[in-house]
MMTF fields as JSON, N, C-alpha, C and O atoms, coordinates in Angstrom:
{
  "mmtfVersion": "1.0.0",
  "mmtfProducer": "UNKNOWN",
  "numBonds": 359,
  "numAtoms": 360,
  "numGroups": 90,
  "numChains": 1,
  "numModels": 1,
  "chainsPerModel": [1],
  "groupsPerChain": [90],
  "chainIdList": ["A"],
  "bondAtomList": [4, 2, 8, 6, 12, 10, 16, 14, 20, 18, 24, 22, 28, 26, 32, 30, 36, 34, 40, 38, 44, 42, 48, 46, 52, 50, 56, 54, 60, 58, 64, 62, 68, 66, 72, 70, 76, 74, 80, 78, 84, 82, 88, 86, 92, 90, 96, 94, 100, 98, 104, 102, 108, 106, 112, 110, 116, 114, 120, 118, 124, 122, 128, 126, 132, 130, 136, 134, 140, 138, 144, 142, 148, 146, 152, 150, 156, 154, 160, 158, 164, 162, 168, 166, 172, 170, 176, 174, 180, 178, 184, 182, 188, 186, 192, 190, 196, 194, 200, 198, 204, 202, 208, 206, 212, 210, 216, 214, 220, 218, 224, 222, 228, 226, 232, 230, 236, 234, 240, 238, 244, 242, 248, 246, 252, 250, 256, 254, 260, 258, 264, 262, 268, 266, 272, 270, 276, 274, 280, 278, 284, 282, 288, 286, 292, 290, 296, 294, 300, 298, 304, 302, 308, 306, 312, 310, 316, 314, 320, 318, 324, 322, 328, 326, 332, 330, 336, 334, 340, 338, 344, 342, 348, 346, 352, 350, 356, 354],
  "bondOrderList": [1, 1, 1, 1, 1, 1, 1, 1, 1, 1, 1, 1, 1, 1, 1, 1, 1, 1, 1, 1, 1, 1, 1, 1, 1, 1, 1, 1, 1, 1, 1, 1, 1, 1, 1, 1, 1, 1, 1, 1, 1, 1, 1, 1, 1, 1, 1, 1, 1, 1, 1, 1, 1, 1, 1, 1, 1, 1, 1, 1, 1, 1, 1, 1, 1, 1, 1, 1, 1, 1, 1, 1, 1, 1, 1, 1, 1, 1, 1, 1, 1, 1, 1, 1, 1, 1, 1, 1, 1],
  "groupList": [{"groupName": "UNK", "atomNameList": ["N", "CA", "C", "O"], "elementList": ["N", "C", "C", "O"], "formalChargeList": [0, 0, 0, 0], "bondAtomList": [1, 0, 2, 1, 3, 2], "bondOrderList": [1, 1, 2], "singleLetterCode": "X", "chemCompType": "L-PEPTIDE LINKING"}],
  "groupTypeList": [0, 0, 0, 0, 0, 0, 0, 0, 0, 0, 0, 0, 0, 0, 0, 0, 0, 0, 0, 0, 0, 0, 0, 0, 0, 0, 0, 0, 0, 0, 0, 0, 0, 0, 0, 0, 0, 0, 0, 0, 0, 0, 0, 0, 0, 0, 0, 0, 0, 0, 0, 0, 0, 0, 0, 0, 0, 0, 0, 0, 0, 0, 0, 0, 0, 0, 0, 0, 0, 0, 0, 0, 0, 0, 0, 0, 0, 0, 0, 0, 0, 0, 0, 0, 0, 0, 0, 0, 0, 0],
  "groupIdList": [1, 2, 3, 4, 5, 6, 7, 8, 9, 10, 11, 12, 13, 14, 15, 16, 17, 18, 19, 20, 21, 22, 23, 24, 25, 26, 27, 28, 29, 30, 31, 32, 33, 34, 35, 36, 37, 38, 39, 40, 41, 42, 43, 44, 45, 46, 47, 48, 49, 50, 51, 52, 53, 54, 55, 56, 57, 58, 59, 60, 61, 62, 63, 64, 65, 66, 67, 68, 69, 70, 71, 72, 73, 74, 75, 76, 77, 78, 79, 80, 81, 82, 83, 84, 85, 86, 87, 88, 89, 90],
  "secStructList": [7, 5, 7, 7, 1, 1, 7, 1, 1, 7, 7, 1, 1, 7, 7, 7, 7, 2, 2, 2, 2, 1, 1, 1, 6, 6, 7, 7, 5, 7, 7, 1, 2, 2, 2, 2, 6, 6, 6, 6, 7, 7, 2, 2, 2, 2, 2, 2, 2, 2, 2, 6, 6, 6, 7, 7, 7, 6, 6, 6, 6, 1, 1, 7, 1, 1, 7, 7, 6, 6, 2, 2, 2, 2, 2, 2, 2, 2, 2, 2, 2, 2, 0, 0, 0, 0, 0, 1, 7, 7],
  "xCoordList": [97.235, 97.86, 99.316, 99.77, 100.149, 101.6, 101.941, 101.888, 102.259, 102.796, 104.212, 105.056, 104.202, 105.866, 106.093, 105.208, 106.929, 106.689, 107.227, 106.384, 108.575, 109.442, 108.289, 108.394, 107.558, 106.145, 106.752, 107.893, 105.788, 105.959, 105.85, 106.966, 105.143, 105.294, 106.059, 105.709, 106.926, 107.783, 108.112, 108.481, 108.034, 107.882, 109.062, 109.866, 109.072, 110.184, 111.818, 111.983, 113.005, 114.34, 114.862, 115.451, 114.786, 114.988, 114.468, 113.733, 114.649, 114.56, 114.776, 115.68, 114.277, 115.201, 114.677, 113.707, 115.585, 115.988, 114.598, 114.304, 113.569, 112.718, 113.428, 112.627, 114.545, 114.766, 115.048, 114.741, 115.47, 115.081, 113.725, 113.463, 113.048, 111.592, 111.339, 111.655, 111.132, 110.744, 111.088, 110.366, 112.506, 113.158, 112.067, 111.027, 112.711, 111.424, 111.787, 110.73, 112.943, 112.455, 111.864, 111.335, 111.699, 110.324, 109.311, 108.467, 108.681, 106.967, 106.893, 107.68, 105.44, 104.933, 103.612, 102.902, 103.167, 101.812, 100.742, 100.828, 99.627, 98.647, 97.296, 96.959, 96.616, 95.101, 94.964, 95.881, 93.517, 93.361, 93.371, 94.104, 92.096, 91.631, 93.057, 93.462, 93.827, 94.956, 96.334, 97.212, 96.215, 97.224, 96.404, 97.249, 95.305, 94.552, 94.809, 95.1, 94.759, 95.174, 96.536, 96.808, 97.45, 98.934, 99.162, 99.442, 98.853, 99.038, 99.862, 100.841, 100.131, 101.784, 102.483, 103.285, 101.756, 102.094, 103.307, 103.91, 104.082, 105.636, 106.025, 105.285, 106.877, 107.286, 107.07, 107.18, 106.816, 106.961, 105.461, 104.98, 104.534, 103.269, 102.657, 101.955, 103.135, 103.271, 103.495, 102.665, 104.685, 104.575, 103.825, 103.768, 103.272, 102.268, 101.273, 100.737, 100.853, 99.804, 99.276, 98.151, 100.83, 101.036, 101.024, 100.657, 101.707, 102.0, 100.488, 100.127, 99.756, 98.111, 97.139, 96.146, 97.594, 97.121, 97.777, 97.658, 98.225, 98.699, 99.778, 100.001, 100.456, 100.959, 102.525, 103.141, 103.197, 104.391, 105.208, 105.393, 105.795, 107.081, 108.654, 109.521, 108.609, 109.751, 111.186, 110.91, 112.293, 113.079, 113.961, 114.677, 113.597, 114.362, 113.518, 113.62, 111.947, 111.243, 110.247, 109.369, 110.572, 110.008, 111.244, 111.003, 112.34, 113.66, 113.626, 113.687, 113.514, 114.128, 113.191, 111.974, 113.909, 113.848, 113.244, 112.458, 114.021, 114.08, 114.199, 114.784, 113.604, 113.354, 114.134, 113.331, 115.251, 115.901, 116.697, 116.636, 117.359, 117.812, 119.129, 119.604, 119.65, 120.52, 119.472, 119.62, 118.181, 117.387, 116.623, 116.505, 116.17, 115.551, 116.677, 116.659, 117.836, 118.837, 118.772, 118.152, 119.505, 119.402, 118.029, 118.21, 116.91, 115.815, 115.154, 114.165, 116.491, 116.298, 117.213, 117.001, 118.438, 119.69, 118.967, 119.233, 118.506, 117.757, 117.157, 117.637, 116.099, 114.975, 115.744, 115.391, 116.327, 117.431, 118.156, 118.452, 118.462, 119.359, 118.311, 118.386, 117.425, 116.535, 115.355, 114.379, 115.804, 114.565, 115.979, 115.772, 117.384, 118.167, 118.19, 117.744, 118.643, 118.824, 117.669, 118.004, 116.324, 115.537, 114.525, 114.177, 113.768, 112.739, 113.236, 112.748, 114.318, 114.867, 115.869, 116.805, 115.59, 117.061, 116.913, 115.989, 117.67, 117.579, 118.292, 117.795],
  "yCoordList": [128.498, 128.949, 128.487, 127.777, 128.969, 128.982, 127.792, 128.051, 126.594, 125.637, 125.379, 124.978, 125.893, 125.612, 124.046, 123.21, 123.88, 121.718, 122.004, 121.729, 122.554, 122.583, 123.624, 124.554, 123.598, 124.202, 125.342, 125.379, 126.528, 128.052, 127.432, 127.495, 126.977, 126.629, 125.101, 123.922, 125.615, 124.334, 123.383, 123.947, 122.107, 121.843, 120.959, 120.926, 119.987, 119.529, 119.907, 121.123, 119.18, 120.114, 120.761, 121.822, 120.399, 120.938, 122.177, 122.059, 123.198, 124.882, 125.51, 126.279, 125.735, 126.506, 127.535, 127.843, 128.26, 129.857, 130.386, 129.584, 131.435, 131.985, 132.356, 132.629, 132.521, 133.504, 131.855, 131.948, 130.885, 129.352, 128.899, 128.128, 129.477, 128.366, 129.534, 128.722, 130.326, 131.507, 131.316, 131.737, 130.504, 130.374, 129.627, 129.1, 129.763, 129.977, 128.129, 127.498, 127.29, 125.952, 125.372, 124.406, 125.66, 125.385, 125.548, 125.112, 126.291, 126.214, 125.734, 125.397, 125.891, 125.085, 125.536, 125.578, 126.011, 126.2, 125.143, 124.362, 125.238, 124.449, 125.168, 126.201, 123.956, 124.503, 124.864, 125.063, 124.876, 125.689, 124.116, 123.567, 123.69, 121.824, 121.551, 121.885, 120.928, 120.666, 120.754, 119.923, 122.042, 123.053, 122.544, 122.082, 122.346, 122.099, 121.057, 120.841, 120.223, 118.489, 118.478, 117.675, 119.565, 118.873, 119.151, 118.243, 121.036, 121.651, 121.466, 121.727, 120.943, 120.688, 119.21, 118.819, 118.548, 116.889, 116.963, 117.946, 115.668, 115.524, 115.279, 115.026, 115.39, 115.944, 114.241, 114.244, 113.029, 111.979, 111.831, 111.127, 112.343, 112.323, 113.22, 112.911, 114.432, 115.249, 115.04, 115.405, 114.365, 113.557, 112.448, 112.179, 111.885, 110.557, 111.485, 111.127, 112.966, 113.162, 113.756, 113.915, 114.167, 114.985, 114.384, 114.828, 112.946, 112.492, 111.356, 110.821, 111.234, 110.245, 111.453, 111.203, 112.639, 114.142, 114.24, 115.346, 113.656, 113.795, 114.891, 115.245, 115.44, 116.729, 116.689, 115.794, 117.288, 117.216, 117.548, 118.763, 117.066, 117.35, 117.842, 118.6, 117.298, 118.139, 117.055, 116.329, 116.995, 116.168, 115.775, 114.808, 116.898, 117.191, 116.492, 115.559, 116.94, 116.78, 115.288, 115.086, 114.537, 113.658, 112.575, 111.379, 113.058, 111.872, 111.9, 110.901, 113.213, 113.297, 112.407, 112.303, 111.805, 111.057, 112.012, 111.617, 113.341, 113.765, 115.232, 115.218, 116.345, 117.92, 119.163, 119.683, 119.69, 119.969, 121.212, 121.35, 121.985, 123.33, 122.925, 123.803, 121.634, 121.57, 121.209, 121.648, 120.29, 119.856, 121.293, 121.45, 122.236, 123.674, 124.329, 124.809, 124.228, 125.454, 124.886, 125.384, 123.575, 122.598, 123.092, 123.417, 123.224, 122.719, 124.812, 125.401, 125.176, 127.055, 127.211, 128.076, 126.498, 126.766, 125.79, 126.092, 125.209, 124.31, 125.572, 126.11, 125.772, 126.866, 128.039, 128.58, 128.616, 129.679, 129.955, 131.003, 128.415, 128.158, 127.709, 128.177, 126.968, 126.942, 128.445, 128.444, 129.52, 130.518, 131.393, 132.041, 131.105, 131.968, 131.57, 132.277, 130.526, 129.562, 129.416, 129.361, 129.359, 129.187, 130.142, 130.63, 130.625, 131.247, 132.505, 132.738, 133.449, 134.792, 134.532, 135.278, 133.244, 133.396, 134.397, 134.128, 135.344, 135.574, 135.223, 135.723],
  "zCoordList": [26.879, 28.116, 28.136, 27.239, 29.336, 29.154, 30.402, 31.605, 29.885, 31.01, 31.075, 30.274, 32.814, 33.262, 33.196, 33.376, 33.017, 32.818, 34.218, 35.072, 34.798, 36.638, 36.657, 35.858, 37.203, 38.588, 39.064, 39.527, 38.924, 39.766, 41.168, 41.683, 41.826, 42.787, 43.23, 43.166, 43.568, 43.731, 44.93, 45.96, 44.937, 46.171, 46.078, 45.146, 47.549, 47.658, 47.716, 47.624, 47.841, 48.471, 47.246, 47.452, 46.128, 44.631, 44.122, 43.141, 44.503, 44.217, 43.438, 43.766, 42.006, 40.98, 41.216, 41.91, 40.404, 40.599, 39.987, 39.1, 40.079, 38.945, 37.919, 37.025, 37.545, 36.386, 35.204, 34.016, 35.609, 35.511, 34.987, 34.063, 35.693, 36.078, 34.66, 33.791, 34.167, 33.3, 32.338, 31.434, 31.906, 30.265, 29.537, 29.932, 28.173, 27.052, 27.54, 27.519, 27.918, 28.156, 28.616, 28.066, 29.708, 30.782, 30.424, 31.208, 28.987, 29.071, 27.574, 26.689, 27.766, 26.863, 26.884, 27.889, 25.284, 25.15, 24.782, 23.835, 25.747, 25.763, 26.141, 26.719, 25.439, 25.558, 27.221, 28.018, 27.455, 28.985, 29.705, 30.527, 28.902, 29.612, 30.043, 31.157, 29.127, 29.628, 30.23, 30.46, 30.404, 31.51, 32.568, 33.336, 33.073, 34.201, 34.596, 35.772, 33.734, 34.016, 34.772, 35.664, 34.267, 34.122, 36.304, 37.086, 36.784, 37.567, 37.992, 37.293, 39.291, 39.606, 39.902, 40.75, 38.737, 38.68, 38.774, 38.344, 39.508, 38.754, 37.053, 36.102, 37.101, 35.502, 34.736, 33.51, 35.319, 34.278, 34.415, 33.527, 35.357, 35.136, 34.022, 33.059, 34.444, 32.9, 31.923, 31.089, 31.469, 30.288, 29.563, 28.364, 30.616, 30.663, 30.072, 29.023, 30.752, 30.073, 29.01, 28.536, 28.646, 27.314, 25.773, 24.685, 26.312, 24.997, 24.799, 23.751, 26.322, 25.663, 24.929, 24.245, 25.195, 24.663, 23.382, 22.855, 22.946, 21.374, 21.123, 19.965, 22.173, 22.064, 21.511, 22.089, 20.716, 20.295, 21.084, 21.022, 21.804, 22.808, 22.029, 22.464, 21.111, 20.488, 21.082, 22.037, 20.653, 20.552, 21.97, 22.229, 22.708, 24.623, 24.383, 23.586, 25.358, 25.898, 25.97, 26.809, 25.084, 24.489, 24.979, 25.146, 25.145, 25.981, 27.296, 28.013, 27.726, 29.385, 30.411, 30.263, 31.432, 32.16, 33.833, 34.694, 33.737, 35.201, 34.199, 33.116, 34.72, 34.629, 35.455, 36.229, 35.508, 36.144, 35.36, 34.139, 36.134, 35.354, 34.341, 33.621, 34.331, 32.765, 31.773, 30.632, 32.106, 31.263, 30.504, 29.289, 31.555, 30.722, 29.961, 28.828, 30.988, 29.814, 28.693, 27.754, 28.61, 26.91, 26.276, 25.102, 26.631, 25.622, 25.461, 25.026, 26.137, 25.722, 24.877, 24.027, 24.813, 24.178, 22.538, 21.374, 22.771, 21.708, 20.756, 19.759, 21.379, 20.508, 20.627, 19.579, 21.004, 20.32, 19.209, 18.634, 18.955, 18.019, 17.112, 15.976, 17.336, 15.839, 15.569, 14.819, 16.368, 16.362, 15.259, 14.234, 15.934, 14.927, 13.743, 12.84, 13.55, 12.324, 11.142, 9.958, 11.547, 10.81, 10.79, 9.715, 12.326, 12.243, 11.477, 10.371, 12.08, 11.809, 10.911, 10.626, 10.398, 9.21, 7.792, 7.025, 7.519, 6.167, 4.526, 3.517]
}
């Protein structure tokens, strides 16, 4: 399944935009069990439960402190550049 790490439903005064909450940075594929676990924890609980889940966070995601729309653009501008560079490289 497809996990937003910043929550479709968003709470609190901090509002990102959907077209935001949607970049390929914000999610993350995971089994079903544990998309269930995560739901709309705050983001360092999420991590707490990602990484006792063995899950590779990847080099952002595995630093950040706080989850926020410079933290998704970086970790979209990230996999862009390694989807050009390597995945589609010829």
């Amino acid at each position: 399944t497809i996990e937003h790490i910043a929550p479709q439903n968003q709470k609190g005064s901090i509002k990102l935009e959907e077209k935001v909450i949607g970049q390929i940075g914000n999610l993350l594929l995971l089994k079903k069990e544990l998309n269930e676990k995560l739901r709309n924890k705050a983001f360092m609980e999420k991590i707490k439960i990602l990484k006792n889940a063995s899950v590779n966070l990847g080099p952002i995601l595995s630093t950040e402190k706080t989850w926020g729309e410079k933290e998704i653009k970086d970790r979209t501008k990230y996999y862009a550049k390694l989807a050009y560079d390597k995945v589609w490289s010829i």
